[in-house]
Backbone as XML, in Angstrom:
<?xml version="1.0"?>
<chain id="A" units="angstrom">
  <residue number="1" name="UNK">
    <atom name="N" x="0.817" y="-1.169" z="0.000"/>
    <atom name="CA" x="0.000" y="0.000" z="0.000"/>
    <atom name="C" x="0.870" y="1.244" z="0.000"/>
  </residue>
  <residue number="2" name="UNK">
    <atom name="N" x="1.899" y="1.234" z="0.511"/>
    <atom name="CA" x="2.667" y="1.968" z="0.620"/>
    <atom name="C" x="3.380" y="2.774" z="-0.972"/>
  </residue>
  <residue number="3" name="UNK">
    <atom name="N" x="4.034" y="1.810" z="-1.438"/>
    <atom name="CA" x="4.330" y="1.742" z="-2.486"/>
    <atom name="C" x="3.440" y="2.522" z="-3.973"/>
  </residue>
  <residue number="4" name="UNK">
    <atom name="N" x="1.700" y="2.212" z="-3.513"/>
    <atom name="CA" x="0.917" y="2.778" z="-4.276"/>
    <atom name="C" x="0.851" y="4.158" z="-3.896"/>
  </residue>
  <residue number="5" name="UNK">
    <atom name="N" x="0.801" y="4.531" z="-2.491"/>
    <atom name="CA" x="1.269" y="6.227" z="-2.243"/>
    <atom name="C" x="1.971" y="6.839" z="-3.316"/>
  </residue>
  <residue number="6" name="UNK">
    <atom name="N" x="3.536" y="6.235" z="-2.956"/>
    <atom name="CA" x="4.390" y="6.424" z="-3.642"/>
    <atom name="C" x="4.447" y="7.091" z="-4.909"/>
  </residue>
  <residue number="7" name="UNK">
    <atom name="N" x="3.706" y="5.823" z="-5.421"/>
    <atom name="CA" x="3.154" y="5.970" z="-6.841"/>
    <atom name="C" x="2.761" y="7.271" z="-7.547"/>
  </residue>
  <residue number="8" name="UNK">
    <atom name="N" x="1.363" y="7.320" z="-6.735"/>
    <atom name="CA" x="0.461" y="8.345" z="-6.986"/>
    <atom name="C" x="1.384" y="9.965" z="-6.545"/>
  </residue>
  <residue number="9" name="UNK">
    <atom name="N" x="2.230" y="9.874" z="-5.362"/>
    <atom name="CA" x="2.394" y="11.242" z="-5.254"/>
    <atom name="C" x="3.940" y="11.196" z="-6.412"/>
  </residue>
  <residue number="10" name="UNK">
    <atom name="N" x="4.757" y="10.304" z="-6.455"/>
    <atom name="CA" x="5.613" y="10.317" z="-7.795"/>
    <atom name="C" x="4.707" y="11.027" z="-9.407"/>
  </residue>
  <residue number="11" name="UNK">
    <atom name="N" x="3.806" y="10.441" z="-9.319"/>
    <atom name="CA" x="3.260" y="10.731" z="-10.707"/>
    <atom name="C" x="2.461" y="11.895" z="-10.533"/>
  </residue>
  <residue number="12" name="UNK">
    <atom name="N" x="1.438" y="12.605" z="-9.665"/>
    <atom name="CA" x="1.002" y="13.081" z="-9.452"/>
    <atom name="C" x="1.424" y="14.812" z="-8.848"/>
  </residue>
  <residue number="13" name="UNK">
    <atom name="N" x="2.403" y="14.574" z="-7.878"/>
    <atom name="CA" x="3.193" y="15.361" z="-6.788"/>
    <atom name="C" x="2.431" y="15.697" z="-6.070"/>
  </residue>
  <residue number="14" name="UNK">
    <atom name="N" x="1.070" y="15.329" z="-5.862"/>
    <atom name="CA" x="0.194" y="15.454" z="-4.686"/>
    <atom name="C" x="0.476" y="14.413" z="-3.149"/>
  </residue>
  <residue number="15" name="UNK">
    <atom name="N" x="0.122" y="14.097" z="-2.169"/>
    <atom name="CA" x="0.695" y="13.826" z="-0.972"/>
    <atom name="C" x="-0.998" y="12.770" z="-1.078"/>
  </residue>
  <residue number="16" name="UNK">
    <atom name="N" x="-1.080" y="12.000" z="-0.542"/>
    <atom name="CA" x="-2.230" y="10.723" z="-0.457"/>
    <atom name="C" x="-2.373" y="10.778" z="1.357"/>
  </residue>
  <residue number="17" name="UNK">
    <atom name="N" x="-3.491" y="11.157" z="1.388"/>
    <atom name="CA" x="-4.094" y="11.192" z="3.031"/>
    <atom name="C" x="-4.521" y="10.290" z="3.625"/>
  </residue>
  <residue number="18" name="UNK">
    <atom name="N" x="-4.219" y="9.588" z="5.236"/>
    <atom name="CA" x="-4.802" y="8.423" z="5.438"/>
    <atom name="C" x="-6.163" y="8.071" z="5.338"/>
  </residue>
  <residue number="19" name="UNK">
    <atom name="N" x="-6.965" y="8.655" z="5.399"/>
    <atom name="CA" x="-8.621" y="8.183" z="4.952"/>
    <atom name="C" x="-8.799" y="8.169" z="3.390"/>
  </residue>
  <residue number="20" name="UNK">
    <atom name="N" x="-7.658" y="8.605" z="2.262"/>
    <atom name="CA" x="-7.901" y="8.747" z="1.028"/>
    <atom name="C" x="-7.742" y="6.999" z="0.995"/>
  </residue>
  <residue number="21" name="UNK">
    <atom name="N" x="-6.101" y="6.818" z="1.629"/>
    <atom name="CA" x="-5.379" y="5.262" z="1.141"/>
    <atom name="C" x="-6.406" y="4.470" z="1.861"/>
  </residue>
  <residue number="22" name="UNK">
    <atom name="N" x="-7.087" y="4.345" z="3.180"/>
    <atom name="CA" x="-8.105" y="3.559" z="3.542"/>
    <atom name="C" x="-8.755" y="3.348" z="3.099"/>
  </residue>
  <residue number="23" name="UNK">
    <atom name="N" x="-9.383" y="5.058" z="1.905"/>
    <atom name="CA" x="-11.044" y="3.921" z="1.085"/>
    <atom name="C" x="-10.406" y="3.638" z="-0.008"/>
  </residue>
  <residue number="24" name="UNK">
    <atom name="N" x="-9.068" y="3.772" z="-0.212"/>
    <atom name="CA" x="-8.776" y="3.137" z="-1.968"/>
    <atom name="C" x="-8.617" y="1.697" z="-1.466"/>
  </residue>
  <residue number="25" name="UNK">
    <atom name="N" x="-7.519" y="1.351" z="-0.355"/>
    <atom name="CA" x="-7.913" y="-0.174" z="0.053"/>
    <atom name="C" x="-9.409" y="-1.161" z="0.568"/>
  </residue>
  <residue number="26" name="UNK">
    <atom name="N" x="-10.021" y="-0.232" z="0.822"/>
    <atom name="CA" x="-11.311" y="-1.074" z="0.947"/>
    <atom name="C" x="-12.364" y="-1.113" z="-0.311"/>
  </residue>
  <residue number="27" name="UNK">
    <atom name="N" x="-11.640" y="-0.427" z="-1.205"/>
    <atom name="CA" x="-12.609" y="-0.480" z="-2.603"/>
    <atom name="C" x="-12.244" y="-1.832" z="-3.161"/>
  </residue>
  <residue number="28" name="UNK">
    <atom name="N" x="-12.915" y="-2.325" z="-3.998"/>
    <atom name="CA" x="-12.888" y="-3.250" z="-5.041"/>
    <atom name="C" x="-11.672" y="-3.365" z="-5.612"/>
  </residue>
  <residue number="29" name="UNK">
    <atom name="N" x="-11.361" y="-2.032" z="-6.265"/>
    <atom name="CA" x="-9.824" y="-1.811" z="-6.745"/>
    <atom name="C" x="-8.573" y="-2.390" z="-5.610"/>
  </residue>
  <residue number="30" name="UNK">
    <atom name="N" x="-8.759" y="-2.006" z="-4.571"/>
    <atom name="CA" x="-7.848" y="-1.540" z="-3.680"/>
    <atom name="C" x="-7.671" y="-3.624" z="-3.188"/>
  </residue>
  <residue number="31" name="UNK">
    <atom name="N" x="-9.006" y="-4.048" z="-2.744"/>
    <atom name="CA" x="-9.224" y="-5.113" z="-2.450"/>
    <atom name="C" x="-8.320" y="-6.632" z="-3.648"/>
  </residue>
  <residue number="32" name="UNK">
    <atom name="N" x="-9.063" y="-6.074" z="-4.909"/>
    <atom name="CA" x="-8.077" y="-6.736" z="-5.893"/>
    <atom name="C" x="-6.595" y="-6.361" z="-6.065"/>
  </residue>
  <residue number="33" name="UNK">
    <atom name="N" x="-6.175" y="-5.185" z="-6.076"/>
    <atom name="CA" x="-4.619" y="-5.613" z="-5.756"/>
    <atom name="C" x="-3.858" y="-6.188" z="-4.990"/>
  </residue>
  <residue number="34" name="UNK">
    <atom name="N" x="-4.954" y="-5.942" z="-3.880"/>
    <atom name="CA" x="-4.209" y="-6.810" z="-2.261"/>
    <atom name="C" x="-4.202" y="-8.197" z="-2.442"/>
  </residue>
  <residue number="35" name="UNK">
    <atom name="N" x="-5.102" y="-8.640" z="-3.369"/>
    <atom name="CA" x="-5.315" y="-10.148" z="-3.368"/>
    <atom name="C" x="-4.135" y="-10.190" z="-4.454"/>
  </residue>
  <residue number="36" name="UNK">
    <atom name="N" x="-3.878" y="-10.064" z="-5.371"/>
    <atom name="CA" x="-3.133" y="-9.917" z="-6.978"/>
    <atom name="C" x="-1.618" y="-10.087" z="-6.225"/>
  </residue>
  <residue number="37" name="UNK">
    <atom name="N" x="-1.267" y="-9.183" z="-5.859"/>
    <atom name="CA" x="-0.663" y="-9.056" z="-5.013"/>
    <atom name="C" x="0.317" y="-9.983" z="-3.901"/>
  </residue>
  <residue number="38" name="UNK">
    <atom name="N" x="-0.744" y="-10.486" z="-2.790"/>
    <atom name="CA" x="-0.725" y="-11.780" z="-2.260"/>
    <atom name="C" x="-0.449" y="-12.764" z="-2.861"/>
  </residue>
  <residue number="39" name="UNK">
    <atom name="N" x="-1.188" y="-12.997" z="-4.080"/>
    <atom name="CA" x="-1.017" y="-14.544" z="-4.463"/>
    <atom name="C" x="0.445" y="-14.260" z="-5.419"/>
  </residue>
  <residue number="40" name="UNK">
    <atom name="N" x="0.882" y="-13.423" z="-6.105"/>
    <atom name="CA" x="2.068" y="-12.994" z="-6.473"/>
    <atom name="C" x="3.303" y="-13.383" z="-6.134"/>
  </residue>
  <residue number="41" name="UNK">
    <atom name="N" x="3.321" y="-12.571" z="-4.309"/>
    <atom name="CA" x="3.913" y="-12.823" z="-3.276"/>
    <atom name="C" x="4.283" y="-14.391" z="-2.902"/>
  </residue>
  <residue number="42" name="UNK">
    <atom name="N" x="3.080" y="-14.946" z="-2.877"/>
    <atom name="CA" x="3.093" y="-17.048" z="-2.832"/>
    <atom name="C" x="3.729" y="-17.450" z="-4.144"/>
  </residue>
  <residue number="43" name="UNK">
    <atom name="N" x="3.554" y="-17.127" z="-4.986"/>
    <atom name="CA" x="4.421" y="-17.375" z="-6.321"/>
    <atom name="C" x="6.226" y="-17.361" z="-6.541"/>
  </residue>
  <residue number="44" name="UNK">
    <atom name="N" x="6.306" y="-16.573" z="-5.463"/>
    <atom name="CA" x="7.549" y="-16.389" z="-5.525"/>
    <atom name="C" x="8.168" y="-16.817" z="-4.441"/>
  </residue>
  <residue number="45" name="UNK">
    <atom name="N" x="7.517" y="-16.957" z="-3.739"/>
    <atom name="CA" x="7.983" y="-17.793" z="-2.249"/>
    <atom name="C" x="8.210" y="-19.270" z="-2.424"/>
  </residue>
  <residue number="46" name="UNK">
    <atom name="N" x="7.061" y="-19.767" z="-3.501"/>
    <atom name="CA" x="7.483" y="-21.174" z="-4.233"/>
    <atom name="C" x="8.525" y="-21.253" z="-4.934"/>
  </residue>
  <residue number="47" name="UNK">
    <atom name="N" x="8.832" y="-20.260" z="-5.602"/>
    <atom name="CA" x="9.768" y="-20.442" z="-6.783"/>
    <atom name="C" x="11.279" y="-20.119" z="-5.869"/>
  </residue>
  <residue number="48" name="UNK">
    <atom name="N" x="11.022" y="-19.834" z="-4.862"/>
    <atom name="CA" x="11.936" y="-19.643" z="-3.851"/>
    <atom name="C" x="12.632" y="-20.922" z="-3.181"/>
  </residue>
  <residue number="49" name="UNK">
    <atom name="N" x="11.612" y="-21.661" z="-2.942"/>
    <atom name="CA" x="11.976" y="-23.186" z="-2.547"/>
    <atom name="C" x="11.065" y="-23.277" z="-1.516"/>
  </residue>
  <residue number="50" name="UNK">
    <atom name="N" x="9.977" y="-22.693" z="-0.944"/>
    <atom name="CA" x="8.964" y="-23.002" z="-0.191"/>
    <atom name="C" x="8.042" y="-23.848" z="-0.551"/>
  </residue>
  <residue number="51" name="UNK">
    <atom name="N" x="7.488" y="-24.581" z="0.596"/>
    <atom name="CA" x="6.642" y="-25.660" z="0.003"/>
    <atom name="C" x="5.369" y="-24.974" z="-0.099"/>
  </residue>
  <residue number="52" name="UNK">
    <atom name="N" x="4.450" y="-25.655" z="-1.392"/>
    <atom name="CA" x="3.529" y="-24.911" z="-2.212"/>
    <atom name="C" x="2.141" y="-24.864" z="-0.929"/>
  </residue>
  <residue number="53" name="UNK">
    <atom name="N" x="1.507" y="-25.369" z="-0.647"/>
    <atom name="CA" x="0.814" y="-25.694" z="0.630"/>
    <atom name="C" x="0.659" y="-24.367" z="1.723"/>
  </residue>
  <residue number="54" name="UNK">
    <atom name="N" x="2.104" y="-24.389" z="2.204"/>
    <atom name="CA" x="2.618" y="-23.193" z="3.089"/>
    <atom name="C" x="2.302" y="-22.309" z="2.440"/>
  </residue>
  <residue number="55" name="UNK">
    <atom name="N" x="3.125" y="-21.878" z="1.026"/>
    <atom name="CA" x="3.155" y="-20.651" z="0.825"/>
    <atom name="C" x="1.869" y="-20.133" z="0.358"/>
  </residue>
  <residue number="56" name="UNK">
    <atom name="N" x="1.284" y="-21.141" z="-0.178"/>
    <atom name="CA" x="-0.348" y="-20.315" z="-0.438"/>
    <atom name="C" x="-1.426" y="-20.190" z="0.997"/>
  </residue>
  <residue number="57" name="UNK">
    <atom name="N" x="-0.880" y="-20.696" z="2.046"/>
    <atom name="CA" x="-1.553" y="-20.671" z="2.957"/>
    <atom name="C" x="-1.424" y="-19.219" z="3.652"/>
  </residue>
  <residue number="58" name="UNK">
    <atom name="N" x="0.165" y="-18.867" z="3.332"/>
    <atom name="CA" x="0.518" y="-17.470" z="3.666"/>
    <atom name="C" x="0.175" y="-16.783" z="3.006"/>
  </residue>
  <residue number="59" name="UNK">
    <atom name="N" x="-0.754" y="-16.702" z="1.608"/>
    <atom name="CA" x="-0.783" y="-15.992" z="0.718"/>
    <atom name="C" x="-1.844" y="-15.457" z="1.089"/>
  </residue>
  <residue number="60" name="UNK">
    <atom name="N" x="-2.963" y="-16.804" z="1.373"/>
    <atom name="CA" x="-4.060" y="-16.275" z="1.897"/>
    <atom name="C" x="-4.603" y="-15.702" z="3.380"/>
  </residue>
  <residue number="61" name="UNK">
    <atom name="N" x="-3.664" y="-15.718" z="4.039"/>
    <atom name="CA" x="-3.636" y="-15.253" z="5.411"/>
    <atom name="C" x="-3.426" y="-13.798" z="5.532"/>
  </residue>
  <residue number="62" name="UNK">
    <atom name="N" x="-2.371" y="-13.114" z="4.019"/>
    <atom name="CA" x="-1.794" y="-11.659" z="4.004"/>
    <atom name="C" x="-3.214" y="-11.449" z="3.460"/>
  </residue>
  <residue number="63" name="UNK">
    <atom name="N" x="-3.961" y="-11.845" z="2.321"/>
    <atom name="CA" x="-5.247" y="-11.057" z="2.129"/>
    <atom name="C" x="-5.878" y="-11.120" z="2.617"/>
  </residue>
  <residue number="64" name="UNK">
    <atom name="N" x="-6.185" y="-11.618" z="3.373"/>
    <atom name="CA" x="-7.386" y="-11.903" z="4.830"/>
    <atom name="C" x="-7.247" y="-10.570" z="5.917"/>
  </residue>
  <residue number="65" name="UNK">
    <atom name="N" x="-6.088" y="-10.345" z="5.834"/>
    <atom name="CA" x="-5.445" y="-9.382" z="7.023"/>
    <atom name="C" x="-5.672" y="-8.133" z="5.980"/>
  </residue>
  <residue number="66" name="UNK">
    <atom name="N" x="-5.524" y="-7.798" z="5.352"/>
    <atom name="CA" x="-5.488" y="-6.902" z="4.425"/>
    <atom name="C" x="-6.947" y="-5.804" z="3.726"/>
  </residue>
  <residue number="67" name="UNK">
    <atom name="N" x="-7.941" y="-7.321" z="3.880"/>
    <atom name="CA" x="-8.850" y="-6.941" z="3.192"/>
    <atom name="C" x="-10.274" y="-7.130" z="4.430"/>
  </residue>
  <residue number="68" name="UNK">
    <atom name="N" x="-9.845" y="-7.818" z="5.543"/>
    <atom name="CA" x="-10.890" y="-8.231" z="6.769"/>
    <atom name="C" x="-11.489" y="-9.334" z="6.217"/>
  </residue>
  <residue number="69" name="UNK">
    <atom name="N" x="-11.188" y="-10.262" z="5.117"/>
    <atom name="CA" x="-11.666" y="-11.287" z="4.834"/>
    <atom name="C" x="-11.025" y="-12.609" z="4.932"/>
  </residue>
</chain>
């Protein structure tokens, strides 16, 4: 999430407020990157040498935390 700040005030030069980044993460948008994201994250944790099981279990534990689901 952080990173998408980033983003926006890089491209933008405007500054992103905490109730702005809260409803962009609880939107649909915000919700699908977190997941996109996550499972990304497990992708590479496999290709890392983690066992596949684990790492999608962690995958889905970061969007759970992320999204309240």
């Amino acid at each position: 999430m952080g990173l998408v700040g980033l983003a926006t005030h890089l491209s933008s030069g405007r500054s992103v407020g905490q109730g702005e980044g809260a409803a962009w993460a609880a939107s649909a948008d915000g919700r699908r990157f977190v997941s996109l994201a996550s499972q990304r994250w497990g992708d590479a944790s496999i290709a890392a040498g983690t066992e596949e099981a684990g790492a999608r279990a962690a995958a889905g534990r970061t969007t759970a935390a992320y999204t309240g689901g």
